[in-house]
VOSE-949720 format. One line per 3 residues: their letters; for each residue x, z, y of N, C-alpha, C. Coordinates in steps of 0.05 Angstrom, whole numbers, plus 5000, padded with zeros to 4 digits. Each point is the difference from the previous one (the first is absolute). Layout:
N
A> X/Z/Y/X/Z/Y/X/Z/Y | ...
This chain:
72
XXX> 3215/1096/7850/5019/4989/4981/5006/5021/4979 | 5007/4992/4981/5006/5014/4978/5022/5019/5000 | 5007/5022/4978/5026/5007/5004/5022/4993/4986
XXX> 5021/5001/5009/5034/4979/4993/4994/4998/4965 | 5014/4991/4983/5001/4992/4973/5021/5020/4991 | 4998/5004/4982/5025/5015/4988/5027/4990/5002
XXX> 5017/5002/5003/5029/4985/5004/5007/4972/4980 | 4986/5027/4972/5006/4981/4971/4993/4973/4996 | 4979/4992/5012/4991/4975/5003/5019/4986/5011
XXX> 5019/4996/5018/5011/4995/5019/5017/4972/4984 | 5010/5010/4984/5022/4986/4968/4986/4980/4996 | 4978/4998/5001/4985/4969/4990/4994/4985/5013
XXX> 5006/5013/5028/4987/4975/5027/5022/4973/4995 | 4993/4984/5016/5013/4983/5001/5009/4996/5032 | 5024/4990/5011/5005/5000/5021/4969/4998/5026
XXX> 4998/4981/4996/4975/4998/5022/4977/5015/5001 | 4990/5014/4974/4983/5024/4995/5011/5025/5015 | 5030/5006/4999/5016/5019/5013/4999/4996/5033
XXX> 5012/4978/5009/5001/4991/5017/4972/5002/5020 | 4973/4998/4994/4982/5002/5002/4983/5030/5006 | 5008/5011/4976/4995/5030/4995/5014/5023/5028
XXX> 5032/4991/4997/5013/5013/5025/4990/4992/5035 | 4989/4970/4997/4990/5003/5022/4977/5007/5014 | 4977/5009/4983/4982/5013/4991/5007/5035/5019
XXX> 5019/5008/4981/5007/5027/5000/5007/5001/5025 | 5024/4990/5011/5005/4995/5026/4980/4998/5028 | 4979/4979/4987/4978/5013/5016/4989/5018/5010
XXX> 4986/5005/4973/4989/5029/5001/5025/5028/5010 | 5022/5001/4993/5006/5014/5018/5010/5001/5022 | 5004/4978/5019/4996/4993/5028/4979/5005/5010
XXX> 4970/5000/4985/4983/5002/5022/4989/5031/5000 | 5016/5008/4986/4993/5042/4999/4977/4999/4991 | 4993/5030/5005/4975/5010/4985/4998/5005/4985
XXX> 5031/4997/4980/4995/5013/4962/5008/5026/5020 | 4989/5016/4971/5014/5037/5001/5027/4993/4988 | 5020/5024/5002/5015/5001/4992/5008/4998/4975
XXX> 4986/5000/4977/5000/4999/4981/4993/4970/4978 | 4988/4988/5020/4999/4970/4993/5024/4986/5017 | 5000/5007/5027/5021/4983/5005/5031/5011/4987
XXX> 5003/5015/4986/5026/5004/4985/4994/4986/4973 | 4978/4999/4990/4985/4983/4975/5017/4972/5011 | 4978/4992/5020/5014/4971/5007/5022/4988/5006
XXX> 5028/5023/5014/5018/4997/5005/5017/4995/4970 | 5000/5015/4985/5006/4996/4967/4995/4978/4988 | 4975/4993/5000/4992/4974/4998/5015/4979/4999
XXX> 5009/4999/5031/5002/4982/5021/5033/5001/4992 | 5010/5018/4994/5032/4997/4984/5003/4993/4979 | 4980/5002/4979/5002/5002/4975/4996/4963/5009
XXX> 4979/4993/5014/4993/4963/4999/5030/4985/5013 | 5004/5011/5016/5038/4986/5021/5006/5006/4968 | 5012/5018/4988/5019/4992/4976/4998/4992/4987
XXX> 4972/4985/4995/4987/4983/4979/5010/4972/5009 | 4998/4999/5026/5000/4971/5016/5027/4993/4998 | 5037/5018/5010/5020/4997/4994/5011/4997/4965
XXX> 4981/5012/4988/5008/4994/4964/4992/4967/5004 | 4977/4984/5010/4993/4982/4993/5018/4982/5019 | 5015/4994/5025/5010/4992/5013/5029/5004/4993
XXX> 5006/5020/4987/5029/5004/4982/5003/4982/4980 | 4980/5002/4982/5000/4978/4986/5005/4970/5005 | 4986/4998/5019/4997/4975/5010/5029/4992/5013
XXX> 5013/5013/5006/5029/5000/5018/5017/4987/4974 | 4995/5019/4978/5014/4997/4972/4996/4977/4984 | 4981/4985/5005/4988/4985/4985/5019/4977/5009
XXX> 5001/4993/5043/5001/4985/5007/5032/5005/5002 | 5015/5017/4996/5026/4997/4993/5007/4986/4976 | 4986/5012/4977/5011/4990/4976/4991/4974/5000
XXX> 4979/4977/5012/4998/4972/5007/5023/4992/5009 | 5012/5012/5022/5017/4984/5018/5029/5001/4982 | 4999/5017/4981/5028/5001/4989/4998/4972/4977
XXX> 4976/4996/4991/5003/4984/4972/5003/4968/5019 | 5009/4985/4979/5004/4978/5007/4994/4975/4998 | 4985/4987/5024/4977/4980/4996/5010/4981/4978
């Protein structure tokens, strides 16, 4: 497998690209075998994608509040 993406990419994913990506990462570092230096690569990653996933699920919280306020 390849190695992790730069963080910066991270901003353009879209929830399920994120979503996808972290479980990916998650993988790979459950099943060991990186050196230490990829698996801190991946662990980064793997935070930088969870905060991608809560921006996009924040949103979505916000979205579905400001629905419930307006008036059918």
């Amino acid at each position: 497998m390849s190695e992790p993406k730069p963080e910066s990419d991270v901003a353009a994913l879209s929830y399920e690209e994120a979503r996808e990506q972290l479980i990916a990462v998650v993988g790979r570092l459950e099943a060991g075998g990186a050196s230490l230096e990829e698996s801190l690569a991946l662990w980064e990653r793997g935070e930088a994608l969870a905060a991608r996933c809560e921006e996009w699920l924040e949103g979505a919280r916000k979205r579905l509040a400001a629905a419930r306020d307006q008036p059918l």
